[in-house]
N, C-alpha and C positions, 0 to 999 in steps of 0.2 A: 504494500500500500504506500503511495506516495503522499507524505504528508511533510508541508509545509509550513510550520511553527512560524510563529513570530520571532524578532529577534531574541523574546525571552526564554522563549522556548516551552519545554510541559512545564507548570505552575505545580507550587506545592497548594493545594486547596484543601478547605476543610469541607472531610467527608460528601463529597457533591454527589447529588442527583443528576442522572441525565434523562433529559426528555429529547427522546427522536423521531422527524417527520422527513418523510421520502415521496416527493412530486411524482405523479403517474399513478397507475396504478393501485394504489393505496390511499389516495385521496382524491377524493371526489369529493368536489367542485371547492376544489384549497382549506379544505376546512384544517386536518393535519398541520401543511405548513401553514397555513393562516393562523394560527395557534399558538406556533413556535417565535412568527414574525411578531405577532401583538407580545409576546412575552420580550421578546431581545429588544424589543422599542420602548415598552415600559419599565425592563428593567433595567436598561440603558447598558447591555450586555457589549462586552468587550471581545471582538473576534481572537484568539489565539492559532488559529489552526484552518489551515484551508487541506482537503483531501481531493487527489484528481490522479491525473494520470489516462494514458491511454490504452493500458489493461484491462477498463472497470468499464469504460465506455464504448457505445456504440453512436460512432457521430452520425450517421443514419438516420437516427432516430432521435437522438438527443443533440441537434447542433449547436454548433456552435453558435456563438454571437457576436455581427461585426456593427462597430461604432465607428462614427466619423463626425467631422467640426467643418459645416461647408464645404463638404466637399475634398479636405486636403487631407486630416490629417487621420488617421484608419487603425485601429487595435482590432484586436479578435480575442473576446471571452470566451475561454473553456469553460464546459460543464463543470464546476466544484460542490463540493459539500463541505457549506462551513460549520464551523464548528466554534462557538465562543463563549463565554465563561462571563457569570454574575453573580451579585450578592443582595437578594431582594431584602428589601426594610424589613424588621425585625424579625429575622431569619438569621439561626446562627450556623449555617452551612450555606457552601456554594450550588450553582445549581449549573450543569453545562448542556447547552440548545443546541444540537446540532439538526441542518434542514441540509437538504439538497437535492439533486435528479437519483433517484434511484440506480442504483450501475446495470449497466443495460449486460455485461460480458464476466467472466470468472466468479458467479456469486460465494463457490464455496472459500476461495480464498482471500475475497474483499471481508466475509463474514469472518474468518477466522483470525485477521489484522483486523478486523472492527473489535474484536476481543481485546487482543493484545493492546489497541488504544485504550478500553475501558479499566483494562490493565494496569497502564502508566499513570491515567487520572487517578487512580485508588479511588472508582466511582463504588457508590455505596447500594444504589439499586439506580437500575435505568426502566425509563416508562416509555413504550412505543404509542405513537400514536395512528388512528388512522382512521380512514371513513370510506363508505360503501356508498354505491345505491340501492334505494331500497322502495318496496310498497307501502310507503308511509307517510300520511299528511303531513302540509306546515301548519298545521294549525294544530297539533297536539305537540307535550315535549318531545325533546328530540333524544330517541331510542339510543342510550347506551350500551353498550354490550364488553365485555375483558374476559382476559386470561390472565392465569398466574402461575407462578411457578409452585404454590401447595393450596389444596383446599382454603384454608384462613385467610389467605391474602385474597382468594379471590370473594370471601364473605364480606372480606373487611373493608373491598370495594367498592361493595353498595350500587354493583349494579349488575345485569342478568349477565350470568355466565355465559359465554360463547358454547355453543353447538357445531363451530359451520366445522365440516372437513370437506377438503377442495382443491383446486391450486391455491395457492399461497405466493406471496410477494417478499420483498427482503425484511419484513417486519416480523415475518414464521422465521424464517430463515434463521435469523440474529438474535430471536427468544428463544430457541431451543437449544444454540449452540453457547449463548450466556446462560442462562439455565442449568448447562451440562459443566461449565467451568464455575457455579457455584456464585454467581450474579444472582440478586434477587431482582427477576426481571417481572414486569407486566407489560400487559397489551391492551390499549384503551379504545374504541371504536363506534363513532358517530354514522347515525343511519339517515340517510341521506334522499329528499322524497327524488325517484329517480325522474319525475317531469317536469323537475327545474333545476338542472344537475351544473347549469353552467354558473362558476365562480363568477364574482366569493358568494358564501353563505354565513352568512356575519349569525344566522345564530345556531347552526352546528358550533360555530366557533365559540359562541358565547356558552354551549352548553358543555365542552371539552374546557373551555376555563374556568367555569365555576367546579367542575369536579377537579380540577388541580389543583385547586384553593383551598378546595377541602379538604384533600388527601395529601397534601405536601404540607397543610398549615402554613400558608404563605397569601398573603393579598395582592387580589389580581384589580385595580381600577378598569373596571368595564362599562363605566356608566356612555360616553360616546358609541362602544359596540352595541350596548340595549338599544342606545334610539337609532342605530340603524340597523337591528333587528327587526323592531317594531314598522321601520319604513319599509322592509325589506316584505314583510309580510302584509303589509296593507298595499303593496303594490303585488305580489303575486295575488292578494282576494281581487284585486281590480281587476286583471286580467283576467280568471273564472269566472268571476262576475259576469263576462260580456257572453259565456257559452252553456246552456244550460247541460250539457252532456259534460263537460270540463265539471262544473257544481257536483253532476251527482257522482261520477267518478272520486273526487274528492271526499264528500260526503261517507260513501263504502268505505275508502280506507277512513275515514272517521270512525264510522260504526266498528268496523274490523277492531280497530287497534282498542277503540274501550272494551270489547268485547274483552279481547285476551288480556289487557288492565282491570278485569273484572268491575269496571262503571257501569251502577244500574242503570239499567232503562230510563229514558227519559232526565239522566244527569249530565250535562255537558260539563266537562272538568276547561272549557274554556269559553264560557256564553256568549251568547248573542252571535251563535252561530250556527246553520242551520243542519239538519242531521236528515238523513234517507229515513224511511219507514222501518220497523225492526225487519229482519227475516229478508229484505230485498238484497238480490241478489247484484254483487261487484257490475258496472257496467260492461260490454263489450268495447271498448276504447285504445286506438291505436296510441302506444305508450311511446313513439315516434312522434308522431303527428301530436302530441300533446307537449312532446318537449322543446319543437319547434317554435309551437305555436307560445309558449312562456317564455323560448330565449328572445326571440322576436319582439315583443311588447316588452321585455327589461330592457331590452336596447333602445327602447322608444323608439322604434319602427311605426307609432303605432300612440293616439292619440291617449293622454291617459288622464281618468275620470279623476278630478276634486275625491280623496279621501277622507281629507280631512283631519290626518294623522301625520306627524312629522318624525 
């Protein structure tokens, strides 16, 4: 693994946390790295370490990036995963964010130098993050789901145990094999509605930060991410609003998901919003053509209705 320190090089840190988020695959619609970025901006985290190399990557698929200053003057950014180090207010350990393109090429031996990094920090437990799509309203919370490395931890994380087995991404990868070197590792994972899947989704993000707030004991200032939560969702009602087949669509996964939250009949656990008949059946709707049609009208393609919510 090619890794590029700073001139200080690896830091002696007290006991640190690492939290990590990997672009593609693993995150739907930036919720992940969006997570990571809102943490290293509030917590005014200090890069140490940049990871690259053209072992890990496939520029095919992950390219590069070329900058230029009118015309004359030209660089080209390589894919990295940085990696930098903070000390949130009254928190007496460090905590280190690493985000980046997921390595497209050698995962076994990127994962097992992502070890030997976790190694050299003397990290004390590392939290993966990530998010899905899924059959899930925005208008109920946003489904958590984790893994852990022993029963307790995964109790202790107060949210539903993961189920899925499947392909896996470098977040499987890099838990099992920390895991196996004796890391107390987890895996954290926002469910994501798949008919408004394009970035950002400011409150998967919001809901991935309050649970690190909780479980690191550390405060996260999210009050600008709420109100653009809250805008975020009064501009996806606007746009159901204009199609009655989009409404009842939405509606089923409303019912669905109280259902299996076990909410009685007739209880909205978010009111003043409308719910299908009990017993009616999910609609037939093309989940294409719906997410089209949602990324379309948040681009403002597309004239949008007085909410009245900011």
């Amino acid at each position: 693994m090619t890794v590029e320190w700073t001139p200080d090089g690896p830091l002696d840190l007290e006991s640190p946390v690492m939290i990590v988020a990997f672009e593609g695959w693993n995150d739907a619609a930036d919720v992940a790295t969006g997570t990571v970025e809102h943490l290293a901006l509030t917590w005014e985290a200090r890069q140490i370490a940049e990871i690259g190399g053209d072992e890990f990557f496939d520029y095919l698929d992950q390219r590069p990036t070329v900058r230029h200053s009118k015309g004359v003057s030209r660089s080209v950014e390589w894919p990295q995963i940085l990696v930098s180090v903070c000390r949130p207010d009254g928190v007496d350990h460090d905590v280190v964010l690493v985000r980046g393109p997921e390595p497209g090429l050698k995962w076994r031996r990127f994962a097992s130098e992502f070890v030997d990094l976790v190694d050299t920090l003397a990290v004390t437990e590392v939290v993966l993050l990530g998010a899905y799509l899924a059959d899930v309203p925005h208008t109920r919370p946003v489904p958590l789901t984790g893994t852990a490395f022993n029963r307790q931890r995964i109790a202790d994380m107060g949210v539903r145990a993961s189920d899925y087995e499947g392909p896996t991404g470098m977040t499987g990868v890099l838990q099992q094999l920390l895991t196996e070197a004796g890391v107390p590792t987890v895996s954290l994972w926002a469910g994501v509605p798949h008919y408004v899947a394009a970035p950002p989704n400011p409150r998967g993000t919001e809901a991935v930060l309050s649970w690190l707030a909780g479980n690191l004991g550390v405060a996260v200032p999210m009050d600008a991410l709420r109100v653009q939560s809250r805008t975020w969702v009064a501009k996806v009602d606007a746009a159901a609003g204009e199609d009655e087949d989009l409404r009842d669509y939405i509606q089923s996964l409303e019912d669905r998901m109280d259902e299996e939250n076990g909410v009685g009949a007739g209880v909205d656990p978010e009111p003043d919003r409308g719910r299908a008949a009990d017993g009616e059946t999910m609609p037939l709707v093309d989940g294409d053509s719906i997410a089209a049609e949602f990324e379309r009208f948040l681009r403002g393609d597309r004239d949008e209705p007085d909410t009245g919510q900011v």
